[in-house]
N, C-alpha and C positions, 0 to 999 in steps of 0.2 A: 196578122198571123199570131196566135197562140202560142205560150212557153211549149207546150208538148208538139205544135207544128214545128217550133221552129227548130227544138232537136231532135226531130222525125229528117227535117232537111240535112243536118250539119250531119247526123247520120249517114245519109245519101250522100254528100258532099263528101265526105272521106271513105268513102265504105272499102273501094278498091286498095287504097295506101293503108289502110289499115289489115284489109284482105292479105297483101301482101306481105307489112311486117309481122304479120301472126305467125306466117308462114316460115318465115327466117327464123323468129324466134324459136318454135316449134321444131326443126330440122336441127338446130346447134346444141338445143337441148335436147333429145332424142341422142344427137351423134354423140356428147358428151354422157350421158347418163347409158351408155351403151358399154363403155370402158369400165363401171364400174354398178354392171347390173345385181341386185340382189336375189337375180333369181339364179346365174350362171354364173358371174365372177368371183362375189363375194363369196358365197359359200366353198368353194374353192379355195380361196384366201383363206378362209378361217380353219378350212381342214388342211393348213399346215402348220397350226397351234392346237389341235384337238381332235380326237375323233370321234366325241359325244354329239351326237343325230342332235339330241335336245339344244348343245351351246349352241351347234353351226345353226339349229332352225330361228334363234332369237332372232340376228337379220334380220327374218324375214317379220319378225313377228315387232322389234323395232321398228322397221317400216310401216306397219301400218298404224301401229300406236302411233305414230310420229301424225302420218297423215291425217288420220281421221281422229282422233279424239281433240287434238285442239281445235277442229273447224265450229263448232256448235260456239268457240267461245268468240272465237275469229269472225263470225257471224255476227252478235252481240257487239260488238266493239263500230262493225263497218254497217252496219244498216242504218244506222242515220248521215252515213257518208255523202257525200254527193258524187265525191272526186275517189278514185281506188289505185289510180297509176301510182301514189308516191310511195301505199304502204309495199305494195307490190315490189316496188325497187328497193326500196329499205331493207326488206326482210330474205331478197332474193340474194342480196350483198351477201348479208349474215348467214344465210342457210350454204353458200358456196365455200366459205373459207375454212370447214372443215377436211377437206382434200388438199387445201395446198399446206395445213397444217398435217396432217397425215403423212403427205409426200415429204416432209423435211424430217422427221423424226421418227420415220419406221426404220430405218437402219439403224438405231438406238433402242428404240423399244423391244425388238425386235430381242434383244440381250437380256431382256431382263427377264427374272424368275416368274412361272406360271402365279395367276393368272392376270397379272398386270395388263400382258399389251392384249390381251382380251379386253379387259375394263377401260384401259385407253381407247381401245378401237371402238367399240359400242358406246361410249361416253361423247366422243366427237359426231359419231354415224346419229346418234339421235339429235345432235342441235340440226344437223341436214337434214332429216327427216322431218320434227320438229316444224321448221322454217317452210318447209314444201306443203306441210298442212295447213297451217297459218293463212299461208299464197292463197291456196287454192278458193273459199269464200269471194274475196275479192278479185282475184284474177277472172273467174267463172263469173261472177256477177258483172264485172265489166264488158267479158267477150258476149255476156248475153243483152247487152245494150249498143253495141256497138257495131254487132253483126245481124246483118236481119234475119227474124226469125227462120224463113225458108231458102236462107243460107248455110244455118249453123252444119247441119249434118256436114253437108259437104264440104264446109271449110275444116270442121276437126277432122273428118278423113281424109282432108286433101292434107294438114298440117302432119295428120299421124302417116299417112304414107310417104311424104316424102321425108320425114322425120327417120322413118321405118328404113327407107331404099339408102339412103345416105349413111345410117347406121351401120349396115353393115360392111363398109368395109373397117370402121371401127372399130367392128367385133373381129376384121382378119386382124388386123394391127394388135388388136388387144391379143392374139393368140400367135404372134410372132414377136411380141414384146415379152411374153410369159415365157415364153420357149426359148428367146435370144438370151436372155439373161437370167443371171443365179439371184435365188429369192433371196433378200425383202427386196431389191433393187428394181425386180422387174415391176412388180405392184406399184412401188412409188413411181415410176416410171407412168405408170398406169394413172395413179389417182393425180399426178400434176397435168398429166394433158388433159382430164378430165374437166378438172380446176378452169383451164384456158379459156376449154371452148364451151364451159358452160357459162361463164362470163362474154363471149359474144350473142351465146343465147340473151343475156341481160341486158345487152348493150342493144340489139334488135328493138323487144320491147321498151326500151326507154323511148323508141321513135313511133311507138302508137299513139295516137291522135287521141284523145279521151274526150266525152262530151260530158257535161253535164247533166243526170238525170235531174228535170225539173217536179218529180213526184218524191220527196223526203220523206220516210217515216219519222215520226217524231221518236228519242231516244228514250230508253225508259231503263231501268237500274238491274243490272244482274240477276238480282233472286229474281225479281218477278219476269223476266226475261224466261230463266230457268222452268220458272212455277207455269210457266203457259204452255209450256213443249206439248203436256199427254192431252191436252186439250185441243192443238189441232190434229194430232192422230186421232182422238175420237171424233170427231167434226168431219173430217177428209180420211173416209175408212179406206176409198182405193187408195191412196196413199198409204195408210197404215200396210193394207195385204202387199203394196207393191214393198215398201221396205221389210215386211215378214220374208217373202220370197228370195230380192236381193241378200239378206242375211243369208239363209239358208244356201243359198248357190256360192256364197263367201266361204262357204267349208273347203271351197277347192283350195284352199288355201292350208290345209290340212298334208298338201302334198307337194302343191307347187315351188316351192324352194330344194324340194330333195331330189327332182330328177336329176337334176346332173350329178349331184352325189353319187345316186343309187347307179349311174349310168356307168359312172367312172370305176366305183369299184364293181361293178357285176362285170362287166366287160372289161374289164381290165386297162384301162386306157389312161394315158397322162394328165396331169393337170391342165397341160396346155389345150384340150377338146376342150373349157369352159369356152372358146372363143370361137369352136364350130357350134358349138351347142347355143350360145347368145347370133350368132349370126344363123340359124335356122329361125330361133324364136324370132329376130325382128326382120325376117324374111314374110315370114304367115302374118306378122303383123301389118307391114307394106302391104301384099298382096291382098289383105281383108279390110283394110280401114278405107276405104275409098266405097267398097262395096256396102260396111254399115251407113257409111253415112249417107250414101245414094237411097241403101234401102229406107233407112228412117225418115229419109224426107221424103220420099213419094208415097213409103204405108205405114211410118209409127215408126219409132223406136222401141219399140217391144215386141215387135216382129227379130229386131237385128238384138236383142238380150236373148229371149227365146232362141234362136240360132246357135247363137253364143254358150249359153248352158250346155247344148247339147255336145258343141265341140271340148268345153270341160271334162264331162261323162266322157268323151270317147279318148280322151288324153289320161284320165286315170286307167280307162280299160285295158288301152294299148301299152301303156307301161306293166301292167299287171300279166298282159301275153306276152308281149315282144319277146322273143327266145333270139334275138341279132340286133347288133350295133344297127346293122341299115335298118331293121323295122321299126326301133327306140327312135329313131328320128323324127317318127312321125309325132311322137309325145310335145317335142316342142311345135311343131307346124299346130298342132290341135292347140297345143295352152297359146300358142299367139293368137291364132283367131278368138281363143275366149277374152284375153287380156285387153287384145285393140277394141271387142265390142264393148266392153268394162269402162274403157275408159270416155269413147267416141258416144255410145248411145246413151251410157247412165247417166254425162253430166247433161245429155243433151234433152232426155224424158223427164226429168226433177226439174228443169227448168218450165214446163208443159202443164206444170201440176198449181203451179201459183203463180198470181199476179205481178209483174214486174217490182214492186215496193218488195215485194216477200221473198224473192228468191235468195239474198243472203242465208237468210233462216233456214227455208228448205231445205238449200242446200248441204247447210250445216247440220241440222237435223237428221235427214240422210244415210249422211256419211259417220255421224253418230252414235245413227240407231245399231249398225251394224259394226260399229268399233270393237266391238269384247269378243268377237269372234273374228274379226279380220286381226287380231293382237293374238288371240288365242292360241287358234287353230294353228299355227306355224310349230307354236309348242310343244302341244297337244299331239304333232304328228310326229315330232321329234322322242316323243316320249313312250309313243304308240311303237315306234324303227328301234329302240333303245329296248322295250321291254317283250315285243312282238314281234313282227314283221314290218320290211316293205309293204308288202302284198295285202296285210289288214288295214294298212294306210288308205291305198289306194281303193281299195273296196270302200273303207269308210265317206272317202270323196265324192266317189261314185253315186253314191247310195241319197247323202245328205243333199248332192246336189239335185239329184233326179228328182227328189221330194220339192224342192224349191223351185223348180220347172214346172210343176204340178201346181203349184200355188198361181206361180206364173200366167199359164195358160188358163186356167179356170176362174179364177178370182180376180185378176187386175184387169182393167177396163183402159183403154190406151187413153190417156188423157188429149192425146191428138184431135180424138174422135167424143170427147166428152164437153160439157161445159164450156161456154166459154169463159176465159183466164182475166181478163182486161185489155188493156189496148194495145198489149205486144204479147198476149200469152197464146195456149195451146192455137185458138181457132182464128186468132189474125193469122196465121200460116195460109189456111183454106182461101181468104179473102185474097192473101197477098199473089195466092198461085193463080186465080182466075185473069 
């Protein structure tokens, strides 16, 4: 038996116990990251220090600088790795303990003159955000060796649905913790149970089995790491078109942080709806993340992105009609189905695109290319609500994404159904389902 047979078996041999603690993992972080969402909670939180569209949109725009600009380097550091569980634990440590430093010190901050516990609070939120980009290169690289190929769909939308159904009663909790008690208390209250149970998430994956990948790229020095990027985008153009499109559809992000803003004050409603409005979004998220992943393994994953887009477009639209609280509801049911396919199909087609050895890179590459507008846009929409409208926001959403649908559908070729990858890429799937 051959190194590559014999972690084909050891594969085999844990597939189920690791099936599983993905899964725990998966649900504790989901329930924990549900308390202190950037897309419902936190901008709530921030508009009871501000009522600039542009500050509260940083959050969101925080967040994705956080996520995606250090993966391309977090790439670079882990692709001659063999092993990825210990950077994964290291950095999951580090990126948690901005919440329980949050949760001791905001009823102090809290006092002090504009706009400190602003620069406090976005100073700790990006070492968490920060740290979750870092993860993600080697977390994703390891779940793509470890779970077999015409698994993957189904286990990230088995992990994001139950992740999703468990959440929300988080999000009740999180909107009878905001409501029981007088601010800054109720939020710390918030960001320490956050803390808890995202460290059981940690503790979960500490108990994943890890095998050794016997294929090592050899390690080669930063710039010239850097200097090779535009050179597989020209080489791998559906590559290139699928990351032009992803960008493009990234515009929803142009709006997606202010619905509950805009909801809160058009309708007149309390602070405490952030906790119906995050328990509708990881509602749609539940009920959809089982169906991408089902869908992406029997016809692509660019069938469940394509889907995806579309419930974007119709989550700007309906924010931009809705004339009633009950019909704004549906804003979050549409951005979770876009969110859960984001998260379930994207990492699941970049993996489809290159050969096992490469998927660090890709991956990091990616989520890269599309960094200056997943940072951006959050801004940009903020500044768009500050100086214009809601309603030009959300048209502009609309608008940008529907072009990147377009790119989509016409241009990108499902790497499922193209070339084959190597000996665990796109078209071992086909072999593996007969």
């Amino acid at each position: 038996m051959n190194s590559m047979e014999q972690f084909q078996h050891s594969v085999n041999r844990h597939h189920r116990w690791n099936l599983s603690i993905g899964w725990l993992d998966g649900i504790f972080f989901a329930l924990g990251g549900s308390m202190i969402s950037h897309i419902t909670v936190l901008p709530v939180f921030l508009r009871m220090f501000t009522e600039s569209k542009l500050t509260i949109s940083v959050v969101h725009s925080l967040t994705m600088i956080g996520i995606f600009v250090p993966q391309i380097f977090s790439a670079h550091y882990i692709e001659s790795m063999p092993m990825k569980k210990g950077m994964v634990i290291l950095l999951g440590g580090i990126m948690r303990l901005p919440w329980l430093i949050l949760a001791l010190i905001l009823p102090m901050i809290v006092q002090l003159p504009s706009p400190y516990p602003l620069v406090i609070f976005f100073s700790l939120y990006l070492i968490f955000t920060t740290g979750w980009g870092l993860i993600i290169p080697p977390w994703l690289d390891m779940m793509g060796r470890i779970i077999l190929p015409n698994k993957r769909g189904i286990f990230l939308g088995i992990r994001f649905t139950l992740g999703r159904v468990l959440s929300i009663p988080g999000a009740i909790l999180t909107f009878f913790i905001i409501k029981g008690f007088p601010f800054p208390y109720n939020f710390a209250l918030c960001f320490a149970t956050a803390f808890i149970i995202l460290n059981l998430s940690l503790f979960f994956f500490s108990l994943t089995r890890e095998i050794p990948y016997p294929v090592v790229k050899k390690k080669i020095a930063l710039f010239p790491f850097l200097k090779s990027l535009p050179g597989i985008l020209r080489r791998d153009t559906n590559f290139l078109y699928y990351n032009i499109s992803y960008t493009l559809i990234a515009f929803t992000n142009l709006s997606l942080s202010l619905y509950s803003v805009y909801a809160v004050e058009h309708f007149h409603l309390p602070s405490s709806y952030a906790g119906i409005f995050t328990a509708l979004f990881l509602g749609s998220q539940a009920l959809t993340g089982l169906l991408w992943g089902a869908i992406g393994d029997r016809y692509g994953h660019k069938l469940s992105m394509v889907i995806s887009a579309l419930m974007s477009i119709l989550a700007a639209l309906t924010a931009l009609t809705a004339r009633s609280q009950t019909l704004f509801y549906a804003v979050f049911l549409f951005a979770g189905g876009y969110i859960s396919a984001t998260l379930i199909s994207n990492m699941n087609i970049v993996l489809e695109f290159c050969p096992p050895e490469e998927r660090p890179l890709y991956i990091g590459l990616s989520n890269s290319f599309a960094a200056p507008v997943f940072a951006l846009s959050p801004i940009i929409g903020g500044m768009i609500v500050d100086h214009f409208s809601y309603q030009t926001v959300f048209m502009a959403a609309a608008l940008l994404t529907g072009i990147g649908l377009l790119v989509l559908v016409f241009l990108v070729r499902d790497p499922r159904f193209s070339a084959p990858q190597g000996p665990e890429g796109a078209n071992s799937f086909s072999a593996q389902k007969q």
